[in-house]
Each structure stands twice: as structure tokens, then as C-alpha cells.
C-alpha positions as CSV (number, residue, x, y, z in Angstrom):
1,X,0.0,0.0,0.0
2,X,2.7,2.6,0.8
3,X,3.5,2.4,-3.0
4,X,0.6,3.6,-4.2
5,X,-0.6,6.0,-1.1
6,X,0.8,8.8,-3.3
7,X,-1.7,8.8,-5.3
8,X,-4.6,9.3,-2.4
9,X,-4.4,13.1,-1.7
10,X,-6.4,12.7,1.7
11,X,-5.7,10.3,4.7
12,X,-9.9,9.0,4.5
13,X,-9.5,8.2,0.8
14,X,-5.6,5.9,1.5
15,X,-7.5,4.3,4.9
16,X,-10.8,3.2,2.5
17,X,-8.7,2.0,-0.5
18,X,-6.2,0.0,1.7
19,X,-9.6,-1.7,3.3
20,X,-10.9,-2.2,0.0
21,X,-7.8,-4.2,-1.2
22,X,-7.7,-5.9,1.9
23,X,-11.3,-7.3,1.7
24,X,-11.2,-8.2,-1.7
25,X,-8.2,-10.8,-1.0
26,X,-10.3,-11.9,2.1
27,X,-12.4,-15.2,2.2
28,X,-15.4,-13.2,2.1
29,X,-18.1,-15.1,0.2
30,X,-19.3,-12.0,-1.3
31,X,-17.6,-8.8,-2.3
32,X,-18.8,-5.6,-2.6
33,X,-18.6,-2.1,-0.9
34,X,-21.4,-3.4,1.5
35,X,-19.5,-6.3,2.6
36,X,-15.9,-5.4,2.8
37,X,-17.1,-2.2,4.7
38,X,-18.8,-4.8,7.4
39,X,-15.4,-7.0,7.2
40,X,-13.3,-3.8,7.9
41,X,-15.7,-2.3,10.5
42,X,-17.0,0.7,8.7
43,X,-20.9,1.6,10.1
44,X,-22.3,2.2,6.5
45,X,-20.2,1.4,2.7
46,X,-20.3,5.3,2.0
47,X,-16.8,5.6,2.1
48,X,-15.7,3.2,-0.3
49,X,-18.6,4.4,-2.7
50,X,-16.9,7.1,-2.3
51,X,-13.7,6.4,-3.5
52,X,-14.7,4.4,-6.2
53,X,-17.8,6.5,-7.5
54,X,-16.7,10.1,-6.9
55,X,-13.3,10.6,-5.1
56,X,-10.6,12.2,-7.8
57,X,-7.7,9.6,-7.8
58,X,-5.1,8.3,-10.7
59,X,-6.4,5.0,-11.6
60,X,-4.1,4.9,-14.5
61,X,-1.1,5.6,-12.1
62,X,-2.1,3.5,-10.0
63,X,-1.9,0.8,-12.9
64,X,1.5,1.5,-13.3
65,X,2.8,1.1,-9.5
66,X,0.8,-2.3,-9.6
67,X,3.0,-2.9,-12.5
68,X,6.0,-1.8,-11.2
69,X,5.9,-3.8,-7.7
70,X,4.8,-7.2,-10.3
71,X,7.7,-6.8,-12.1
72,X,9.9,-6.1,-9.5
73,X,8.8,-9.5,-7.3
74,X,7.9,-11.8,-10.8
75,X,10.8,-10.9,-13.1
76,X,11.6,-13.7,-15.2
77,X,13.1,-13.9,-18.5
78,X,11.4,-16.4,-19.9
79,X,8.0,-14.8,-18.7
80,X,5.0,-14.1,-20.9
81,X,2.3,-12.0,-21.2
82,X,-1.5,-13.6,-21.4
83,X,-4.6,-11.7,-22.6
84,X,-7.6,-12.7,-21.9
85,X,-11.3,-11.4,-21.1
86,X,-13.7,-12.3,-17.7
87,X,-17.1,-11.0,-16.9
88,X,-18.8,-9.6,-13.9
89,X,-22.8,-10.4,-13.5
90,X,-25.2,-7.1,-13.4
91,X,-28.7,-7.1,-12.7
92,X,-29.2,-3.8,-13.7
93,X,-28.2,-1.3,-17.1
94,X,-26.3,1.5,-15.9
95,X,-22.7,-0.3,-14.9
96,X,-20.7,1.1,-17.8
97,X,-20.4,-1.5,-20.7
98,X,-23.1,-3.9,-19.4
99,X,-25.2,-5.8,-21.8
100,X,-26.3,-8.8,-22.8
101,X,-23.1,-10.5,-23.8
102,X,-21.2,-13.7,-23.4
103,X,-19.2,-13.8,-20.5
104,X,-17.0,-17.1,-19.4
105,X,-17.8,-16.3,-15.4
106,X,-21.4,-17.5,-16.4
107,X,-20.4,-19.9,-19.2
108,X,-23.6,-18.6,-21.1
109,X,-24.4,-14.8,-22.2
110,X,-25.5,-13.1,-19.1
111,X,-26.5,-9.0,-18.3
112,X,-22.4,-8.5,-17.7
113,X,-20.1,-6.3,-17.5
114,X,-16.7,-7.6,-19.6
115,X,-13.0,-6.3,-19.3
116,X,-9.6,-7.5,-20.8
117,X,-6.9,-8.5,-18.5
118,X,-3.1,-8.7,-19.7
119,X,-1.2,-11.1,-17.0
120,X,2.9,-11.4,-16.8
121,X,3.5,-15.2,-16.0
122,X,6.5,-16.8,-15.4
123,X,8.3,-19.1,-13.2
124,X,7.7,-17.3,-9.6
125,X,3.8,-16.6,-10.3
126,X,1.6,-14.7,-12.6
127,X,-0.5,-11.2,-12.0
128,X,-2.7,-8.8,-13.4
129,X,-0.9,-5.9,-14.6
130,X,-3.2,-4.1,-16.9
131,X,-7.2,-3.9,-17.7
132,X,-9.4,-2.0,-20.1
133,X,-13.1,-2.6,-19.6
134,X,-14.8,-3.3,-23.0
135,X,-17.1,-0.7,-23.9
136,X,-19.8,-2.4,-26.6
137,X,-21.3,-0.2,-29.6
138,X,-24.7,-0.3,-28.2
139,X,-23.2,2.0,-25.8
140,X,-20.2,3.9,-27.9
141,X,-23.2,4.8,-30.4
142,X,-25.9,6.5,-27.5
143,X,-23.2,9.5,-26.6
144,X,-25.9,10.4,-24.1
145,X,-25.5,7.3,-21.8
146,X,-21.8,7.5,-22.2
147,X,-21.7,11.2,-20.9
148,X,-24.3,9.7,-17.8
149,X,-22.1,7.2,-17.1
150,X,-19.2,9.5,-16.8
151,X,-17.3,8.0,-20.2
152,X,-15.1,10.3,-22.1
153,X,-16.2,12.2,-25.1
154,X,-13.9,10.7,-27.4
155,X,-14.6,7.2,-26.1
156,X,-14.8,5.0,-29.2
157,X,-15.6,1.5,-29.8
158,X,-12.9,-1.2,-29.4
159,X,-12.8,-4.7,-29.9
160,X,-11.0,-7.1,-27.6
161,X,-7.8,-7.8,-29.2
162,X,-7.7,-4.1,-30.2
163,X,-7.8,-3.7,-26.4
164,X,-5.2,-6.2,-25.9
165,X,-2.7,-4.7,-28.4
166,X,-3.5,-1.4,-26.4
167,X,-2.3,-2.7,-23.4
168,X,0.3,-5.0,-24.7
169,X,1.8,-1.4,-26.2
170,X,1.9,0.0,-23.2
171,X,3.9,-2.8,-21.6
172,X,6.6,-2.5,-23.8
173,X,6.6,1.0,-23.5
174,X,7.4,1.6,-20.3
175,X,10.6,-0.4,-21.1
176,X,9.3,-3.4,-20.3
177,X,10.2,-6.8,-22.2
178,X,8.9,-10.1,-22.5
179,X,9.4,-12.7,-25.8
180,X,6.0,-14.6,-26.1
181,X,2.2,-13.2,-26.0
182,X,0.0,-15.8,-25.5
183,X,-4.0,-16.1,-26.0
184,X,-7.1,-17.7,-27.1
185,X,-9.5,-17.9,-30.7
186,X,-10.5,-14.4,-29.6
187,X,-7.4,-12.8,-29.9
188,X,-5.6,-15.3,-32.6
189,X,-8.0,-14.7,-35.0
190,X,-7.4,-10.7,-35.5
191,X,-4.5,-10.1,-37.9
192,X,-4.4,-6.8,-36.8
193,X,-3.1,-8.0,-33.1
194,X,-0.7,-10.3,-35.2
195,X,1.3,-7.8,-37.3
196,X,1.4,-5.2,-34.1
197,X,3.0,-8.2,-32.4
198,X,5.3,-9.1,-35.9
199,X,6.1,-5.3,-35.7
200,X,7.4,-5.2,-32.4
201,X,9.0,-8.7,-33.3
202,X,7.3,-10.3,-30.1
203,X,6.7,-14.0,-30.7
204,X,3.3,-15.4,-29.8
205,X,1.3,-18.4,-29.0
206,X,-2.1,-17.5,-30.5
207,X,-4.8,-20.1,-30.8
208,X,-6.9,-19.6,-33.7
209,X,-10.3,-21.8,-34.9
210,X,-9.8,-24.9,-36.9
211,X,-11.4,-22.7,-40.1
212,X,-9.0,-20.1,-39.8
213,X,-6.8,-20.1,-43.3
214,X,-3.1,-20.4,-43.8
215,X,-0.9,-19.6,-46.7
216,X,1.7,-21.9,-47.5
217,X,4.2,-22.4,-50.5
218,X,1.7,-25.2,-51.6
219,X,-1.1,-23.2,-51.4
220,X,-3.9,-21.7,-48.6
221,X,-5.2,-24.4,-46.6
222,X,-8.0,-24.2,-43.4
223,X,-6.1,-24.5,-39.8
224,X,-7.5,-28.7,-39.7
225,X,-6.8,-29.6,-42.7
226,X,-3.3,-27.8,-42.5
227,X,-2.5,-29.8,-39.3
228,X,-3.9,-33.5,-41.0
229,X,-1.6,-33.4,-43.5
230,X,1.5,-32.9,-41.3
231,X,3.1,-36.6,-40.7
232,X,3.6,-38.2,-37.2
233,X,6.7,-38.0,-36.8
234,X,6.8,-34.3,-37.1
235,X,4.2,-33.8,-34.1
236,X,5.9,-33.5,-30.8
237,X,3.9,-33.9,-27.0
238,X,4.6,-31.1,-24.9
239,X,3.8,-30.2,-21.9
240,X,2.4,-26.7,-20.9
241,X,2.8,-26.5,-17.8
242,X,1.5,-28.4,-14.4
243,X,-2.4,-27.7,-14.2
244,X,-5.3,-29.2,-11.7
245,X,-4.8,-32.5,-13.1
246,X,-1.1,-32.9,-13.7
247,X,0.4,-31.8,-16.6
248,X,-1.1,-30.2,-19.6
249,X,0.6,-32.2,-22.8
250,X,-0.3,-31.1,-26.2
251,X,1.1,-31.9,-29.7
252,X,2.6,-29.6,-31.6
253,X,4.7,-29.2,-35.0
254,X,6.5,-26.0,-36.6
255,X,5.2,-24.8,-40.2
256,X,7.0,-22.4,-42.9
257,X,4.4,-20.1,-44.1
258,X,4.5,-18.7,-47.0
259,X,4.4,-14.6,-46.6
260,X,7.2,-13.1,-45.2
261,X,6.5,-10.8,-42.1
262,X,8.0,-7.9,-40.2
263,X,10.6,-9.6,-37.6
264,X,10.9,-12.6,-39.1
265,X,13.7,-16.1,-39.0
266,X,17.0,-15.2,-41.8
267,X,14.9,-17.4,-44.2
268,X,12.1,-14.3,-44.8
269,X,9.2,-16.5,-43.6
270,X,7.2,-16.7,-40.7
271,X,7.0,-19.3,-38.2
272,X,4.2,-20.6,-36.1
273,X,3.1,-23.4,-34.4
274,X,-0.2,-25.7,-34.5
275,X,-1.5,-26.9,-31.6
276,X,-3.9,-30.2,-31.1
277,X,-4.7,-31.0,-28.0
């Protein structure tokens, strides 16, 4: 907390956020202003509404001392950054963002809030270090309930992996460096994330669906169809890492493609891997 008390011009607003951070790590069943304000023995949750509703505070610089102080105890050379969306439940319509959309938290599409998450994983543990809540066009096209909601004026619509570029950007940025981006469909499927990526020659490990089309020197081919003609004894099981239930082993093989690619091998081609798990 003492990193980031700078940032809390008054003593009531540092007390209430250190609470706040204190109760959401809790066992508490349930988390919100309500509760955590019971937990830390506030008489009513005005305070932290407070600070989170109307209290003028850095939330950006505050991003960037989390950051900092995740760097400093995770470094890792070998670490990686992971993208990757959650969603947060809402009854109601007035949570900036919320719709009807699909959200993993539920497993179905839900009234929800969604945001982006970029996490730096390596060896000695992996953290959050950056967020950008996902603003859908059924609200970046009614300027009205942006401005009620308190959204800028020049908020603009953005998809995910635009988001996750965005963030991944300001990573590297601030100096920071990491060799391998990793993510699902939602975020191996946009080209655009891709070539930023090729651009800053960052490797990545992007899944993308099994339609999703490939150019090779013999010709385009779909993502399954790609990986079926590969021979066995190119496929090799790896494991990605200890999960729940033990290891996680996949097969994977290296393909040339065809179109060369900013950043890439001394042969002019690009390199990526198929996974099949």
C-alpha cells in the first residue's frame, strides 16, 4: 500500500482503499462495498462508494505502480504475457459497458459487464498488470448514456484484441520486455493484433479456430486440414505447464508459411506453431 498512497491526496481516501484491497483478497463469500465495509468495521459502505464513485484519484497511475511492484517481485526472463477477457454479473443497465453479452464467469451470455486482463507469467507466479473494460457499440453509439455514465467524449468503440494490443503497447513502452504473447480464438483470429506483435518482433502463441486459413508455398489451406496433412513424426507432445490434473501435454509441430513478415527467421518466412490437444 505505501507504493501507491501517493496517489490518495487525503488520509480518509488511503484508509478506505487499503480496506478495500484488503477485503477483496479476504475469504469473504461475497464482495462488494457493503460487505468489505462490514469486514473492515465501517458503520455504513459510503466511504468506499466514495472512492470508487466520486473521489478524484489516478487509476491509470495507480496501474502503473501495480506494474511496477509485479515486475519487481515476478521478473523472469522467460516470462510471458496472457490476454484474456472475464465477466462480472449485473442485474441492472447502468454499470458502464453492461449488456447482454457472453461472459466465461457465467459460461452462457448473461446481463455483464466484460474487461480484458493482460497477465505477466513466469516461473515465480503470474498477476494482473493491466485492464481496459470493453465498452460495446450499443453503448459507444448512444453519446448520451456514455456522458451519464461519466465515459469520455472521445470514447470509441474497441474490440478485444484491439484492447489487448493497447495494453500489450503500453507494456513495452514503459521499457518493459517479454518474448512470447499468449491467447485464445478471440485474440488469434485478428490479424491486426498479429502484425502489431510481428512489428514489435514479439513472438506469440495464439490459438486460432480450426477454419481459420493459412498460406503456405503449396497453397492456402483451413487450420484442420493444415494440421492433417502434417506426418507423425513431425508432431511433438509437450507439456504446458502443471495444471489441476497434472500436466497439460499437447502436440505440436512447426510450419513455414508462405508470406514473409516484419521480424521474421533469416529465411524471410514466418514461423508458427499448431497446436492439437
Amino acid at each position: 500500500m505505501s507504493r501507491i498512497a501517493s496517489r490518495f491526496a487525503r488520509v480518509e481516501l488511503r484508509r478506505w482503499v487499503g480496506d478495500l484491497v484488503r477485503g477483496l483478497l479476504s475469504d469473504l463469500p461475497r464482495k462488494n462495498c457493503w460487505t468489505i465495509a462490514e469486514w473492515a468495521g465501517e458503520t455504513s459502505p459510503d466511504g468506499m462508494q466514495h472512492l470508487l464513485g466520486r473521489a478524484k484519484w489516478d487509476a491509470d497511475a495507480v496501474r502503473d505502480d501495480v506494474r511496477g511492484y509485479v515486475l519487481e517481485h515476478l521478473h523472469d526472463e522467460d516470462a510471458v504475457l496472457i490476454g484474456d477477457e472475464t465477466g462480472d454479473v449485473k442485474k441492472g443497465t447502468h454499470s458502464v459497458g453492461v449488456q447482454r453479452q457472453y461472459t466465461g464467469t457465467a459460461g452462457r451470455i448473461e446481463n455483464a459487464q466484460v474487461a480484458v486482463y493482460l497477465v505477466y507469467a513466469g516461473r515465480r507466479g503470474h498477476a494482473a498488470v493491466d485492464r481496459e473494460l470493453y465498452i460495446p457499440r450499443s453503448w459507444t453509439c448512444d453519446p448520451d448514456r456514455c456522458r451519464a455514465a461519466g465515459l469520455g467524449e472521445d470514447t470509441v468503440f474497441a474490440t478485444k484484441p484491439e484492447l489487448a494490443a493497447r495494453m500489450i503497447g503500453r507494456f513495452l513502452d514503459a521499457g518493459h520486455r517479454v518474448g512470447w504473447v499468449a491467447g485464445d480464438e478471440v485474440y488469434g483470429g485478428n490479424p491486426k493484433l498479429r502484425s502489431a506483435l510481428e512489428q514489435r518482433q514479439v513472438g506469440y502463441v495464439l490459438a486460432v479456430a480450426s477454419s481459420h486459413e493459412a498460406a503456405t508455398d503449396a497453397g492456402k489451406f483451413r487450420a484442420d486440414a493444415l494440421a492433417a496433412k502434417v506426418p507423425k513424426r513431425a508432431w511433438q507432445k509437450l507439456s504446458a505447464g502443471a495444471g489441476a490434473k497434472g500436466h497439460r501435454f499437447y502436440d505440436w509441430a512447426v510450419i513455414d508459411l508462405a508470406e514473409p513478415r516484419p521480424g521474421t527467421t533469416e529465411h524471410g518466412r514466418r514461423r508458427t506453431g499448431w497446436k492439437l490437444g
